[in-house]
C-alpha positions in Angstrom: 146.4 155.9 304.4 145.0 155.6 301.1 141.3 158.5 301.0 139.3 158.2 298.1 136.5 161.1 298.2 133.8 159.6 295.4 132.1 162.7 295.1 133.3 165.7 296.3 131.8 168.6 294.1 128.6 168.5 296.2 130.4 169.5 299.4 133.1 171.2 297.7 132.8 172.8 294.0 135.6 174.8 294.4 135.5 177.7 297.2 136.8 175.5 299.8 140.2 173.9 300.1 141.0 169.6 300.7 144.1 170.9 302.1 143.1 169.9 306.0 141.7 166.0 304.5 145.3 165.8 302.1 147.0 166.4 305.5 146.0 162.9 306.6 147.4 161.1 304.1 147.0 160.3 300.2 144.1 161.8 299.1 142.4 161.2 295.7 139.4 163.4 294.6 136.4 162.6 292.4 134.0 165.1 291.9 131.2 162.3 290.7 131.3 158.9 290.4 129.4 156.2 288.7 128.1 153.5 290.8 129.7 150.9 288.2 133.7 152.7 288.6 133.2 153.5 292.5 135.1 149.5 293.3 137.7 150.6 290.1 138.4 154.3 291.9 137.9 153.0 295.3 140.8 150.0 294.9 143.4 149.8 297.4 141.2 152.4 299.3 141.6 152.6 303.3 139.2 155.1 303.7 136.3 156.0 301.7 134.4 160.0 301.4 131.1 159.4 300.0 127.6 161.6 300.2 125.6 160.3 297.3 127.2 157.9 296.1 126.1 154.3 297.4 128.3 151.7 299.1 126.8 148.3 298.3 127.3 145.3 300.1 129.0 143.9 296.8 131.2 147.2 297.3 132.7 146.8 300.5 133.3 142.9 299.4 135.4 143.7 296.3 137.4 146.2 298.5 139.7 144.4 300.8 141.5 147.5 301.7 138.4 149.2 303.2 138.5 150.5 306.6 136.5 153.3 307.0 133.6 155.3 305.2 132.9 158.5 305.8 129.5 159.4 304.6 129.4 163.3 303.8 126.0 164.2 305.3 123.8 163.6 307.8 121.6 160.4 305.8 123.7 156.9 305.8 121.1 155.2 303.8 123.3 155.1 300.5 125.7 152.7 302.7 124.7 149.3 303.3 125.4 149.0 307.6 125.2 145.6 307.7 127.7 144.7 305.1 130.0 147.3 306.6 129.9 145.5 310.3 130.0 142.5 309.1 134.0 143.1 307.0 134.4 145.6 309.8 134.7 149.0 308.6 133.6 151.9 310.4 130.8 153.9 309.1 130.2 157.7 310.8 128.1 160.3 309.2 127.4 164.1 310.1 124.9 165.8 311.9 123.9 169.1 313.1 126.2 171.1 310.2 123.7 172.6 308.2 120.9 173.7 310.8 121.3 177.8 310.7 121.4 177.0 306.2 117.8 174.9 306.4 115.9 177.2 309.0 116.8 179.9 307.1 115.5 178.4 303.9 112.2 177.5 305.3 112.0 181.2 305.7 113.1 182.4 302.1 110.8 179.9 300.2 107.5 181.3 302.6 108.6 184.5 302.4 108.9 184.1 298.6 105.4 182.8 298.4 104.3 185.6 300.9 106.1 188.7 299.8 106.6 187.5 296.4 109.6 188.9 296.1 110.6 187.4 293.0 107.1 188.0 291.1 107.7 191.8 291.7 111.3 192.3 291.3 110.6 190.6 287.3 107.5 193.7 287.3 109.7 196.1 288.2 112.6 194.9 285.4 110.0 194.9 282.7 108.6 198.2 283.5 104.9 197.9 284.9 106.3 200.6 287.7 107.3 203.0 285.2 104.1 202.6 283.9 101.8 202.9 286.9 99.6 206.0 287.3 100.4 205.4 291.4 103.6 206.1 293.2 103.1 202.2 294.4 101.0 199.4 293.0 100.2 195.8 293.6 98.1 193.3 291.7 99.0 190.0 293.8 98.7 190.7 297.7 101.1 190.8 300.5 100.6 188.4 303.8 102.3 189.5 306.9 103.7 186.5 309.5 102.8 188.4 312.6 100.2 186.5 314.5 99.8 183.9 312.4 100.5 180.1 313.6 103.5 178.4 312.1 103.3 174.4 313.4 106.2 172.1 313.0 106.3 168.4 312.1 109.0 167.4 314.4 111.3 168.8 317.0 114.9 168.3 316.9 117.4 170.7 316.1 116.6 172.4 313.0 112.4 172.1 313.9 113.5 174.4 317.1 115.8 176.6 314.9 113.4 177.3 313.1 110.6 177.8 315.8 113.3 180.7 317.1 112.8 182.7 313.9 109.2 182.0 313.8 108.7 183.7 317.2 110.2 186.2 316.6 108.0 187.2 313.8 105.6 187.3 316.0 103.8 183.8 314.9 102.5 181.2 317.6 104.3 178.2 317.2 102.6 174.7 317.7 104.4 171.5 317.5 104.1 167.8 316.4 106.6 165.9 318.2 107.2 162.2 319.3 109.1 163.8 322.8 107.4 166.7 324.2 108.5 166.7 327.6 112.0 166.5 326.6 112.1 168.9 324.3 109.5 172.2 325.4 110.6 175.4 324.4 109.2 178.6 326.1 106.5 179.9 323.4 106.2 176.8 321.8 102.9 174.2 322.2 102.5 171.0 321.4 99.5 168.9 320.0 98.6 166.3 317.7 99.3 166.0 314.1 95.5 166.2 313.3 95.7 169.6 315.1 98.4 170.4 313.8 97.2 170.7 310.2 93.9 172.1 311.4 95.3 175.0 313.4 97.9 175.7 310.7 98.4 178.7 308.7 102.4 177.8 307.7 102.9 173.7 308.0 106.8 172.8 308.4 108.2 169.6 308.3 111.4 168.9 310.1 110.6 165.1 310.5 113.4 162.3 309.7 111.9 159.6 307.1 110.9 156.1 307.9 109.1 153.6 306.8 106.1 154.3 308.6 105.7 158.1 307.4 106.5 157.9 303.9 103.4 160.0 302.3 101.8 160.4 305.4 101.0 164.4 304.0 97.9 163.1 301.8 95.1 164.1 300.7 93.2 162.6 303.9 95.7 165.1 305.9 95.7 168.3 303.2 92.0 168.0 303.8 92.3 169.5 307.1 94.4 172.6 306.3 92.9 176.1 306.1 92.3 176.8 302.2 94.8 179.8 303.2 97.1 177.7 304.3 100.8 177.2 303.2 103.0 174.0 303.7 106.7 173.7 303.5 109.1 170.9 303.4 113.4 171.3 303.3 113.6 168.1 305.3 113.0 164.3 303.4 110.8 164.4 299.6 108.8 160.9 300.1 106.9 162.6 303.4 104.7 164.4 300.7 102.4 162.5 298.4 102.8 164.8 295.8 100.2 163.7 293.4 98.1 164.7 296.1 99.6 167.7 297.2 98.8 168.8 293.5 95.5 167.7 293.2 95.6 170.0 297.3 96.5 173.0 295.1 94.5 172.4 291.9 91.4 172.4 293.8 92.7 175.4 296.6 92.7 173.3 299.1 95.2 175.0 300.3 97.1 178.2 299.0 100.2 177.0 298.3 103.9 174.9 298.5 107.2 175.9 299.0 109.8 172.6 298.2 113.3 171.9 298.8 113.4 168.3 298.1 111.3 165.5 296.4 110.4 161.7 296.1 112.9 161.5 293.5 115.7 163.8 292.9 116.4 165.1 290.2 112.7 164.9 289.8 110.6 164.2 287.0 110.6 167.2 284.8 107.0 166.6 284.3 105.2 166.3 287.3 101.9 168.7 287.7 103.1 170.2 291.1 105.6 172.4 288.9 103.3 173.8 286.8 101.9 175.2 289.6 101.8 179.0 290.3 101.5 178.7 293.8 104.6 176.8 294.5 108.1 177.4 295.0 111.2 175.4 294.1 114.4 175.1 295.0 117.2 172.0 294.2 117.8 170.3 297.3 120.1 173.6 298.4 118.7 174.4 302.3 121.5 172.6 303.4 124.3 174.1 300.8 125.2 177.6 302.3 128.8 178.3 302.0 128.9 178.1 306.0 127.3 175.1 306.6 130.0 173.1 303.9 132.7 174.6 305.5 131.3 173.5 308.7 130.6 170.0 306.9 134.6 169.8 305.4 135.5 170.5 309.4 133.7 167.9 310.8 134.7 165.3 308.1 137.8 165.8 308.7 137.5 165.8 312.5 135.2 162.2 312.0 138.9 161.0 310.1 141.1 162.3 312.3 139.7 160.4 315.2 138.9 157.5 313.3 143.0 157.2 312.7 143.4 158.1 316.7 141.4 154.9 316.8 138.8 156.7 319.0 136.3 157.1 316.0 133.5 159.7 316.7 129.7 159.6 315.1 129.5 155.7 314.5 126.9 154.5 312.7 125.6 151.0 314.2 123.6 148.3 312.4 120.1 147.9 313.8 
């Protein structure tokens, strides 16, 4: 079988090895590809490897070889479903890979704004220690996690990873989920997302995007949180209206912003939000660790392997 990966740097820059995929037949590598050369690289193509890179209807038409696409990542939005179903080919996608990388993110962009890590380490490099009368100085304070409330915009598997390492620094944990009963955790509550905000000190999301929450973090719902209040998001970009989330932090709302992703990515270099001194970025990395790609390069192998077994795994349905 003829595997064309589209855009492999992402999942694979160079520490790991294609050697398991190239065991299941003849394997072609991109490390990016341009939407208008993805039918060109793509020709005489059984299988597809894409995880940015869209798969348009007119795509999947122009490549009569197509079988299979294996989408990289958890998000199957870049592939059109319906086209796919309708010539045939199998779509699958990966879940559940990356969970230990993104709770442990939430954690080092709050603990950034928090400890301030970062701010101090550059003090101490340009000498303000060396110059201070005291044995130990400050000049932007310290916030402990211990018996604060950390609430989480939905539950699934990273939301309750990271709930775990929230208790156990000693913070209440409230929740904001669509299943409750299915899903309780001992030492986690659950409550409305109006309460949510309100009760806050740390806000979380963990919440998949759809068409009906797309900004629903506005300036109606920032309104609510404690001016002391912090809000993180490593899950979808569009939840956040971030015009208002500056305007939020302009006006100390609320205190501040830690961000792994955004409504666009790369986003504009321009925006207000990252002039911002109480805000944290990072480039859409939570999910990047060098564990959670080799876990990734396992499993898209594994979704091949079965799909050539003819007993394909993680199937992506039209709705």
């Amino acid at each position: 079988m003829r595997i064309v990966v589209l855009d492999g740097f992402t999942l694979n820059p160079g520490d790991l090895s294609w050697e398991s995929l190239c065991a299941l037949g003849e394997v072609v590598v991109y490390d990016r590809t341009p939407v208008k050369k993805v039918v060109e690289r793509a020709a005489g193509a059984d299988i597809i490897l894409t995880n940015k890179t869209p798969i348009s209807a007119e795509t999947i038409a122009n490549i009569p070889s197509l079988k299979y696409i294996g989408v990289m990542a958890t998000g199957y939005n870049i592939v059109d479903i319906q086209a796919a179903h309708k010539n045939s080919v199998i779509v699958t996608n990966v879940a559940g890979y990356s969970t230990p990388a993104v709770a442990q993110h939430v954690f080092a962009l709050l603990l950034e704004l928090l400890n301030k890590v970062g701010f101090y380490s550059e003090s101490v490099r340009k000498g303000e220690w060396h110059s201070s009368v005291d044995f130990s100085y400050w000049n932007q304070s310290i916030t402990e996690l211990n018996g604060k409330t950390f609430g989480i915009v939905g539950f699934g598997t990273i939301g309750r990873a990271t709930a775990k390492i929230a208790l156990a620094f000693g913070m209440r944990v409230i929740s904001f989920h669509k299943h409750p009963e299915r899903d309780q955790m001992d030492g986690v509550e659950f409550c409305s997302l109006e309460t949510l905000f309100e009760m806050s000190d740390v806000v979380s999301l963990h919440c998949p995007l759809n068409d009906q929450n797309i900004g629903f973090v506005n300036k109606e719902l920032l309104l609510k949180m404690k001016p002391n209040a912090i809000i993180i998001n490593t899950a979808r970009g569009p939840l956040i209206n971030h015009d208002d989330l500056a305007d939020a932090l302009t006006k100390k709302i609320i205190a501040g912003a830690g961000l792994d992703v955004y409504s666009v990515e790369p986003p504009q270099e321009v925006h207000p939000i990252f002039s911002h001194p109480n805000c944290v970025f990072t480039p859409h990395q939570a999910w990047a660790s060098f564990e959670a790609r080799e876990r990734l390069m396992n499993l898209v192998v594994e979704n091949v392997r079965a799909f050539q077994r003819n007993e394909p795994i993680h199937v992506i349905s039209p709705k």
